[in-house]
Structure formats: C-alpha cells, structure tokens
KOLDREN-239583 format. One record per residue (C-alpha): x, y, z. Coordinates in nm, 2 decimals, padded with zeros to 4 digits, m for minus. Layout:
<atom <X,Y,Z>>
...
***
This chain:
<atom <00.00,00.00,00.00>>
<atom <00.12,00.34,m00.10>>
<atom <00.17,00.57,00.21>>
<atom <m00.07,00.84,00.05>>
<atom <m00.31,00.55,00.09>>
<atom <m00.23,00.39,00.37>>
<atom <m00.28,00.78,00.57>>
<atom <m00.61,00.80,00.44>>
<atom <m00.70,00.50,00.56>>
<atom <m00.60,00.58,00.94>>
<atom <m00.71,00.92,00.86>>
<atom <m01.06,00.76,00.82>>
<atom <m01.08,00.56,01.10>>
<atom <m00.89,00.79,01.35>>
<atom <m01.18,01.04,01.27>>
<atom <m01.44,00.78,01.34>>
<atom <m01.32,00.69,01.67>>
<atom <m01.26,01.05,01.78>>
<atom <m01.41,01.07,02.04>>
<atom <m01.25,00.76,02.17>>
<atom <m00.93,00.87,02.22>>
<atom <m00.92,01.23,02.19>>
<atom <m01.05,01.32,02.55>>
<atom <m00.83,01.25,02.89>>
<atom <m00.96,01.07,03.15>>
<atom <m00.67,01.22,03.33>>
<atom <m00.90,01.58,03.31>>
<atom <m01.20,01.47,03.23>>
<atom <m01.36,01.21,03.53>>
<atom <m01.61,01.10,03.27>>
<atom <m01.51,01.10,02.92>>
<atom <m01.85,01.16,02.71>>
<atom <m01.82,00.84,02.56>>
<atom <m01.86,00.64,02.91>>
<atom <m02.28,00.81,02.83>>
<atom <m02.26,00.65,02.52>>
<atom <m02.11,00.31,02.61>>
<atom <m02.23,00.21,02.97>>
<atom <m02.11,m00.15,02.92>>
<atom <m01.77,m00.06,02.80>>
<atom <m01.72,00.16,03.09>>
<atom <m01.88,m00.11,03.32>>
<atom <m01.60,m00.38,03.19>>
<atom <m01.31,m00.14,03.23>>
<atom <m01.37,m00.01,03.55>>
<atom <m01.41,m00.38,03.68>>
<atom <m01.07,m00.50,03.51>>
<atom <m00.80,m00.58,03.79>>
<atom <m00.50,m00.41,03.79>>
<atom <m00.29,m00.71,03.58>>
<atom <m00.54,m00.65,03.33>>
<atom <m00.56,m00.31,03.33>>
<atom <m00.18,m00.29,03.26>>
<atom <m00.19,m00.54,03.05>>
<atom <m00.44,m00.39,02.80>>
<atom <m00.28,m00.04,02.81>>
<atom <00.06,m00.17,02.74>>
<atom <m00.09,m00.43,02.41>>
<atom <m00.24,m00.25,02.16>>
<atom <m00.30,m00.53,01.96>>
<atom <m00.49,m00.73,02.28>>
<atom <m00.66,m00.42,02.36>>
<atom <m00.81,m00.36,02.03>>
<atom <m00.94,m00.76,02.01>>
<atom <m01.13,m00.69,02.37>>
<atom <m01.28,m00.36,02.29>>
<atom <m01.44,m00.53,01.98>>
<atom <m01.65,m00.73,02.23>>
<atom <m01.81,m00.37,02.31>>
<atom <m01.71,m00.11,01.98>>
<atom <m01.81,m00.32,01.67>>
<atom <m01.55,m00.25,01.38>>
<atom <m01.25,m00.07,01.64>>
<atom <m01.07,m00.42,01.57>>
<atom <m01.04,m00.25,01.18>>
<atom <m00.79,m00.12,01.33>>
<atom <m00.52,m00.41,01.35>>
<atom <m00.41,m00.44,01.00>>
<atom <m00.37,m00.05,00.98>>
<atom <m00.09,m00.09,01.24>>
<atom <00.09,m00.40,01.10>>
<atom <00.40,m00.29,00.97>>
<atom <00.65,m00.60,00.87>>
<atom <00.96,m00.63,01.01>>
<atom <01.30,m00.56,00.86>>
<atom <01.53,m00.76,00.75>>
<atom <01.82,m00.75,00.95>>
<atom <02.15,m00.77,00.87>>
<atom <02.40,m00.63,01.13>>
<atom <02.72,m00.49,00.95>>
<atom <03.03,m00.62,01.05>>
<atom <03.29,m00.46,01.20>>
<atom <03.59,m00.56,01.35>>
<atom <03.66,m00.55,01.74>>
<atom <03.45,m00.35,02.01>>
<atom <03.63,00.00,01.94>>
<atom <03.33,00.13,01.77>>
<atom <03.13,00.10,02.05>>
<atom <03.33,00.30,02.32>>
<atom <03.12,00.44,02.60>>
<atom <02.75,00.35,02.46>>
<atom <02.53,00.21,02.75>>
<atom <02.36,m00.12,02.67>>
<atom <02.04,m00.05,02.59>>
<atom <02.12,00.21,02.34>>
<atom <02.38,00.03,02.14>>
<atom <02.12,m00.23,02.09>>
<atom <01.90,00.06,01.96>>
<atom <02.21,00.11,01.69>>
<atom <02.32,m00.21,01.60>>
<atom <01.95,m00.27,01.49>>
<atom <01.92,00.03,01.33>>
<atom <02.18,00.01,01.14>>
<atom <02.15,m00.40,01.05>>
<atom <01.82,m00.24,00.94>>
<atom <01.93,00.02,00.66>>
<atom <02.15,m00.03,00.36>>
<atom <02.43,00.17,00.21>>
<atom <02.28,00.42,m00.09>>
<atom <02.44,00.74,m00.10>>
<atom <02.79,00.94,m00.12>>
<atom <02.87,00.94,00.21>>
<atom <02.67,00.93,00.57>>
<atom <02.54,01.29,00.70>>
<atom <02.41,01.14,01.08>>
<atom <02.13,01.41,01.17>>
<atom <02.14,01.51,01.56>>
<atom <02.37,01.22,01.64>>
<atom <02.50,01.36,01.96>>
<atom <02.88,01.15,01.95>>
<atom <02.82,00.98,01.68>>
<atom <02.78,00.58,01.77>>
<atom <02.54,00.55,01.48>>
<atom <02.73,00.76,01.23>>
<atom <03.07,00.59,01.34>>
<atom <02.91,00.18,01.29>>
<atom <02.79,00.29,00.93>>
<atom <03.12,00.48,00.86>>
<atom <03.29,00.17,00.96>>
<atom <03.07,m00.13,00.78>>
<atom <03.02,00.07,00.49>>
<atom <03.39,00.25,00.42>>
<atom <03.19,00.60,00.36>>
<atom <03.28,00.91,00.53>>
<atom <03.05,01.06,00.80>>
<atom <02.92,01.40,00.86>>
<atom <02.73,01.41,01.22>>
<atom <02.55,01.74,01.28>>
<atom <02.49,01.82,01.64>>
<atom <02.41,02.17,01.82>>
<atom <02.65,01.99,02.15>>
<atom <03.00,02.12,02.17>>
<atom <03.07,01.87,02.38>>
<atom <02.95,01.57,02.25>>
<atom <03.09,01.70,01.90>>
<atom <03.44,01.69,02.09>>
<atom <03.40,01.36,02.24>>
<atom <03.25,01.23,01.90>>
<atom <03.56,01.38,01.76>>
<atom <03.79,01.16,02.02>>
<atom <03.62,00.85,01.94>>
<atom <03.67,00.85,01.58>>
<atom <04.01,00.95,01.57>>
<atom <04.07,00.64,01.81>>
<atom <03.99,00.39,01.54>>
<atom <04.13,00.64,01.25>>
<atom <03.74,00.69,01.09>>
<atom <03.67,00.99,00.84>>
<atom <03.41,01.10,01.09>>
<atom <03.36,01.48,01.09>>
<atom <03.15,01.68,01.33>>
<atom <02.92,01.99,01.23>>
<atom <02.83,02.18,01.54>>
<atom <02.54,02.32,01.39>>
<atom <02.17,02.39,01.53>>
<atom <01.96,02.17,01.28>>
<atom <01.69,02.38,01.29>>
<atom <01.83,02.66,01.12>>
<atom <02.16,02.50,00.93>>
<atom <02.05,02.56,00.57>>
<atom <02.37,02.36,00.37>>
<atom <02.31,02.03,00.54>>
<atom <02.20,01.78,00.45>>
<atom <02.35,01.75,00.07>>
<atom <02.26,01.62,m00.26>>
<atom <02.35,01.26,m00.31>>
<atom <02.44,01.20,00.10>>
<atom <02.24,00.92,00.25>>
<atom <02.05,01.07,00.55>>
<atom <02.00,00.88,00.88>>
<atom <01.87,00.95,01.23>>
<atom <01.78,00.78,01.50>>
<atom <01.50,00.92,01.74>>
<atom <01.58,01.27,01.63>>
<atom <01.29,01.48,01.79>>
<atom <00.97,01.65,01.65>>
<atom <01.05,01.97,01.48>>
<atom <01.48,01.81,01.38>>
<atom <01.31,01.50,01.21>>
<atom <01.06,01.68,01.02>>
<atom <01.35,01.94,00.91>>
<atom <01.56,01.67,00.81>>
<atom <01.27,01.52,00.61>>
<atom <01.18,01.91,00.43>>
<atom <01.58,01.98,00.40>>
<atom <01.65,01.69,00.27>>
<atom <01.42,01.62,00.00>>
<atom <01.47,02.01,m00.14>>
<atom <01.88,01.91,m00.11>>
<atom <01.86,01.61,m00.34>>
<atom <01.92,01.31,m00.04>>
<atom <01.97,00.99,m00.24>>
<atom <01.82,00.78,00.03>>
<atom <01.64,00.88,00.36>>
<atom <01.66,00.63,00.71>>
<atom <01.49,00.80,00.95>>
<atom <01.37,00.67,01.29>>
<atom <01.13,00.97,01.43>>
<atom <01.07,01.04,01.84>>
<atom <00.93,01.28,02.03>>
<atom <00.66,01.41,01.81>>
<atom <00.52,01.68,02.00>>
<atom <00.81,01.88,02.02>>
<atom <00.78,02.19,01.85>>
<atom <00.46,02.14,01.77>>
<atom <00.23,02.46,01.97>>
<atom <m00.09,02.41,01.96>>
<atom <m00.22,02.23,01.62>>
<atom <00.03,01.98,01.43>>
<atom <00.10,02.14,01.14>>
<atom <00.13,01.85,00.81>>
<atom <00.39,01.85,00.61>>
<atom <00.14,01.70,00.35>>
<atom <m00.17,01.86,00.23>>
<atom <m00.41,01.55,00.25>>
<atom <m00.68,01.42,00.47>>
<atom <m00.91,01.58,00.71>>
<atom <m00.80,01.50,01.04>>
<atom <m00.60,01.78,01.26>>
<atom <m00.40,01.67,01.60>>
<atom <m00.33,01.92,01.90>>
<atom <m00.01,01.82,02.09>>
<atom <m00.16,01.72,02.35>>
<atom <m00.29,01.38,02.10>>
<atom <00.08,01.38,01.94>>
<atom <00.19,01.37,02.27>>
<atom <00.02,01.06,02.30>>
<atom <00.18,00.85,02.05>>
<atom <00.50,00.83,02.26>>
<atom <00.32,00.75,02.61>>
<atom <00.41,00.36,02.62>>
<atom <00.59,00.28,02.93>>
<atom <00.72,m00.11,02.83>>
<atom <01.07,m00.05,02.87>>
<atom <01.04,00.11,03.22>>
<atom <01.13,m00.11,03.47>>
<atom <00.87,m00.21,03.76>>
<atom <01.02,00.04,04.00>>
<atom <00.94,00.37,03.77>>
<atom <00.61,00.21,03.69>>
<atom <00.50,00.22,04.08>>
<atom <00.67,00.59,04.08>>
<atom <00.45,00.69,03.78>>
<atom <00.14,00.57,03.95>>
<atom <00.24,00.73,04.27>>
<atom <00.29,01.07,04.12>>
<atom <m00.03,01.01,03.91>>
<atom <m00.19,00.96,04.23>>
<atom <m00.06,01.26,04.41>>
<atom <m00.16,01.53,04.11>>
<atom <m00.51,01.37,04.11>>
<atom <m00.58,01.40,04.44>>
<atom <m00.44,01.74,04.38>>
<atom <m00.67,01.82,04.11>>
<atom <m00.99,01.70,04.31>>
<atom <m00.92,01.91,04.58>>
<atom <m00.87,02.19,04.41>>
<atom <m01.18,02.14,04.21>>
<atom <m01.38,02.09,04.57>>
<atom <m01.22,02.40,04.74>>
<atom <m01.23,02.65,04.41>>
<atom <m01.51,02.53,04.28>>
<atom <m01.38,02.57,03.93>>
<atom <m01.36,02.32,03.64>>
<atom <m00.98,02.15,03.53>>
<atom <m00.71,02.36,03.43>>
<atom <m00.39,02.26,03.38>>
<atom <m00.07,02.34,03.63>>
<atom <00.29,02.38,03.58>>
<atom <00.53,02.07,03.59>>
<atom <00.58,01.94,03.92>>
<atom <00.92,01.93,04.07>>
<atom <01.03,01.60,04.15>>
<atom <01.13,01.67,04.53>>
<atom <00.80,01.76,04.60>>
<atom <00.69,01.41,04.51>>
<atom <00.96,01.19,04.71>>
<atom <00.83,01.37,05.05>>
<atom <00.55,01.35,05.22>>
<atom <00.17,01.41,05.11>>
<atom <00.11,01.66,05.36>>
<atom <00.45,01.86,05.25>>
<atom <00.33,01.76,04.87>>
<atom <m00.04,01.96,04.92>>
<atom <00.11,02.25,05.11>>
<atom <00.34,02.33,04.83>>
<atom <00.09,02.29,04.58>>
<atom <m00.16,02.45,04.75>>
<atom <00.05,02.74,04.80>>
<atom <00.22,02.77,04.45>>
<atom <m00.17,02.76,04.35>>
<atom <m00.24,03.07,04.61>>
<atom <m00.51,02.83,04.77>>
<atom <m00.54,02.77,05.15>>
<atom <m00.39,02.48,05.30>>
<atom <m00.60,02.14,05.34>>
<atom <m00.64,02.04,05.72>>
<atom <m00.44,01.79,05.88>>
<atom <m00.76,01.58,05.94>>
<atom <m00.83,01.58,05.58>>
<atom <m00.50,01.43,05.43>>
<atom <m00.59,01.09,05.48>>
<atom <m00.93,01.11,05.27>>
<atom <m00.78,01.34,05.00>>
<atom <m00.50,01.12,04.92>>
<atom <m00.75,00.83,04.94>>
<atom <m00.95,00.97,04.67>>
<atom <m00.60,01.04,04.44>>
<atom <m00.52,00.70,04.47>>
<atom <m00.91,00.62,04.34>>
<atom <m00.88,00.86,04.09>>
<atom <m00.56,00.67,03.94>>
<atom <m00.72,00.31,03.92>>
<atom <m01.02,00.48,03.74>>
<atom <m00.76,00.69,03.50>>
<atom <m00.55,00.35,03.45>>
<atom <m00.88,00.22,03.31>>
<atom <m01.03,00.47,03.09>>
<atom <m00.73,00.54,02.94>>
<atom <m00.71,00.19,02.77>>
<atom <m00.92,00.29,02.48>>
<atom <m00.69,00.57,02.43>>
<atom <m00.42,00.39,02.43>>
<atom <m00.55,00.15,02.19>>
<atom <m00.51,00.44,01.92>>
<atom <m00.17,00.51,02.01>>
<atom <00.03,00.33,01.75>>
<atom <m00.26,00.43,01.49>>
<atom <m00.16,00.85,01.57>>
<atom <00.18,00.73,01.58>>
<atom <00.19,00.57,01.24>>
<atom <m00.04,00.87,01.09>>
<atom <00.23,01.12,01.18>>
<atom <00.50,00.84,01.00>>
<atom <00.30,00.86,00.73>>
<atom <00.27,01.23,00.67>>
<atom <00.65,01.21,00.62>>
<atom <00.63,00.92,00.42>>
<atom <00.34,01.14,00.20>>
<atom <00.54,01.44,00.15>>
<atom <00.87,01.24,00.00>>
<atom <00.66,01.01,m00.22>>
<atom <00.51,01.35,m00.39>>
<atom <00.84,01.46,m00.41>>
<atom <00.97,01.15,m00.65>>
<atom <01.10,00.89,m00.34>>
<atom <01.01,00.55,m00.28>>
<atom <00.91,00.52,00.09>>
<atom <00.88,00.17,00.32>>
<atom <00.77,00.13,00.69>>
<atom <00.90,m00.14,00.87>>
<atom <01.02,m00.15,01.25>>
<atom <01.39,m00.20,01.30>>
<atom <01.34,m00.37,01.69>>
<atom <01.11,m00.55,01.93>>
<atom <00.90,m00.28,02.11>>
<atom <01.05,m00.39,02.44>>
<atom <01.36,m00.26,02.31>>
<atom <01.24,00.07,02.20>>
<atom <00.85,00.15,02.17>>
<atom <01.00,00.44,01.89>>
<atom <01.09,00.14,01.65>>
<atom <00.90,00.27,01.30>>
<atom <01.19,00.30,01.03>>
<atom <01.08,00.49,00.78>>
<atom <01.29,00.44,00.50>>
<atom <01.31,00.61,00.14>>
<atom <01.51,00.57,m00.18>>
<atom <01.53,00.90,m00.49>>
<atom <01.40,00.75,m00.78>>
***
C-alpha cells in the first residue's frame, strides 16, 4: 500500500473513533463516551489491575477486547501491521566502535543500522550527539561521515572516538533547525530518534537538497509542535493538538517495575491534587505547571502545602490528608482504566504522523517503506521509515 493510501486509511478511522481517544480521562472524570457506552465503561472499570496494565501496554490485545463492546474498532489491527525488517547487522571488526554507549542504546544502533542499507555518497548522521550511529555505518560501509549536532561537547567527544579507530568522521556543530547547507545532494540521511520539529527538518531539508536515500527513525513528536500539528502534506481531514501527538509516545514497556509504581504514585498525588482543588475552588480543570520531582519523594502533607501554595489556595487540614489522598489513589485506578481505549489508538496516531513524512517524499519522487527495525521492548520508537530517490 502506498503511504498516501495507507494515511487516508487511518485518517478515516482515526476520525471515526474521535471521540475515543481524543478526551483525557486524566481531566475529564467521565469521558463523554462512558454516556454513550455504559457496558464498556462497566468492563473497564471492573478489570483488575494485571489486566488493566496489560491492555494499556498491548495494543493489539486491547483492540481484540474492545471489539466485544465497539463493533469494527478491531479494523484497526491491520492499519498498524507494519512488517519487520530484515536485519543484517554490519560487520565490524573489534568492540572499538562502541566505546562508551550504554547497553540498551547500542542495541538501539546495532539494529538500526542492521536495518538500513548503504545508498548514497557518504553518511550525514542528523542530531547524532557522538556519533555511535554515524561511526558503525562509517565503519561497515567504508563511507565518510558527517554528524550534525548543536552539542560542543558531544561533538568533541565524538571527535575523540573517531580518531581512536582512524574513521573519516567529521563533526558539524550546527543547530539543525536553522543550518541551511546540510543535508547534501547525493548524502544518505539517517537518524535515530531525532525529535519533533529536527526529524521533520531533516525530512523538508532533505528532499529540497537532493538526499539519495532517507533512514529515519522519528521520536518525540510533539516537540515543537504549539498548539495544532502542522502537516507537512496537504491530505486528509484530520487535525491533531499536541496534546494527541503527545500521546503517540506514552508507552511505558521499557520502564522497569520500580518507575512504573513511581509513575502511579505521582499520578496519584496530582489527582488528588486536582480533586481538591476542584472541591475548594469550585472551578472546572485547568492545567498546572510541571511538578518538581522533590516535591513528590516527601510526604503528602508537605506535597499539598506546596501545591496548594504555588496555587495561592489555602492549605487542606491535617484531618483531611488521609481522605484526599484516598481519593487520588481512586482517581488513578479509574484513569488506568479509561485510558485503555486511548491507548488502543496510540500506534494508529503514531503511524499517521510516519505517514505524513512518508506522504510528502513520495510527492516529491522517493520510494518510501515502513517497517520496525526492533522489538517494542527494546524501543516503543521502533518505525523506520525508509526512502530511496528515484
């Protein structure tokens, strides 16, 4: 399926189920739709909390029960199959490449880069901080590298590493948001989890340069958006604020169980926050300024008072604490739960905003693919999207 077509496809089905995933439970106590489906809401709300987890970290689980309830959501699954790439890691002599890149992340690269093949005059690595990525390619594929990265001091580490194993590895210490010679006609574009606003400039850059081949592994979507994503192609009819970009990078599968009981504790606290604001002003959600992580790591009483304060809203009384945290902690069990059909359509937003890339350089004579270059566990940002000049 060509990505034009394969967009307005989710485009279709994204509007249809709107109202599904567009509201926050987080805000919102009652999402409209729990009027309209009583024995949805019913079922979630009873779920325990291994099922509640389960279904809001498996889309493709989640999507098969909520078609018990939401006839046709399940339409959904072969809109977010994307196959697999074929991997072939590059080879490359000794363990020098890999100097100072923690685990996880040099199993990011190494599929990455077993995922892409060579097709260009040379590597340009888009925001690739020291360079692993830039420096594995430069090494498997005997090209020279240009990595552009707005650091100083990664750039000079970068430069260290390269020279150590004698690679024609250049660094351009350059803010990629306003550089206006890089990338260049006939270099072979990659990046890996550049964010928001630096992957779609690559993408725009890039194709007006003359890339010969585009491997791009997008993150981060929200940033740099304001208020309204703004397309980069012209088609279809449905329009995303950042808060719903935002929600295309919300998985939490690689986060081990201790961050996950820390996330649910801190959801708990800025709910019961948000309730007793609402009881004491008397005024409908609004959103507050990020929290700072101190005040989370104390106590509940200390937590309040500083809120309440920063807020300019009296203090709760001591006898109160107890019944207001209660309620926080209720409040996150219900969120967990109506948040699942939300989720659901996570990887659908996720792969719409793929696709508008994927639009705007098959209008503009590439060859675009989407596969996933890892297992989810080891990055939930796993979507390649890969494109060839014709």
């Amino acid at each position: 399926m060509r990505a034009a077509e394969h967009r307005r496809q989710l485009d279709i089905a994204l509007l249809a189920w709107r109202d599904l995933w567009h509201p926050q439970p987080f805000r919102e106590a009652r999402p409209v739709w729990c009027e309209q489906w009583p024995a949805l809401t019913a079922a979630l709300l009873a779920l325990s909390d291994t099922e509640a987890a389960h279904l809001n970290d498996d889309v493709t689980d989640a999507l098969c029960w909520l078609a018990g309830y939401l006839p046709d959501i399940d339409a959904l699954l072969p809109l977010i199959d994307i196959p697999i790439a074929e991997s072939r890691l590059p080879t490359v002599a000794g363990e020098r490449w890999a100097w100072e890149i923690p685990g996880r992340k040099r199993s990011q690269i190494e599929a990455f880069a077993g995922a892409v093949q060579s097709g260009g005059e040379g590597v340009i690595d888009w925001c690739g901080g020291k360079g692993h990525l830039g420096r594995l390619l430069g090494l498997a594929w005997q090209q020279p590298v240009h990595t552009l990265e707005i650091d100083a001091a990664l750039c000079a580490d970068g430069v260290q590493l390269a020279r150590r194993i004698g690679l024609d590895h250049r660094f351009l210490e350059c803010d990629a948001l306003a550089v206006t010679d890089w990338p260049r006609q006939g270099q072979h574009a990659v990046a890996l989890h550049a964010c928001g606003n630096l992957h779609r400039r690559l993408i725009e850059r890039g194709a007006g340069a003359g890339v010969t081949r585009f491997d791009v592994a997008p993150c981060c979507y929200y940033r740099g958006v304001e208020k309204h994503y703004q397309p980069l192609s012209i088609s279809g009819q449905l329009q995303l604020t950042r808060d719903d970009t935002r929600l295309a990078v919300t998985e939490t599968v690689t986060a081990s169980p201790r961050l996950t009981r820390q996330r649910d504790h801190d959801i708990a606290w800025k709910l019961a926050f948000t309730a007793w604001r609402a009881q004491v002003s008397d005024a409908p959600y609004k959103t507050f300024k990020p929290v700072p992580a101190p005040w989370l790591r104390g106590s509940f009483a200390d937590f309040l008072a500083r809120m309440a304060a920063r807020e300019c809203l009296p203090a709760p009384e001591q006898r109160h604490l107890e019944a207001i945290e209660a309620a926080g902690w209720q409040r996150q069990r219900e969120v967990m739960r109506l948040s699942i059909p939300r989720h659901t359509c996570r990887r659908a937003i996720e792969l719409w905003l793929v696709l508008d890339l994927a639009e705007y350089l098959e209008a503009r004579g590439y060859a675009p693919s989407l596969t996933t270059f890892c297992d989810r566990q080891l990055t939930p940002r796993n979507l390649l999207l890969s494109a060839r000049r014709v």
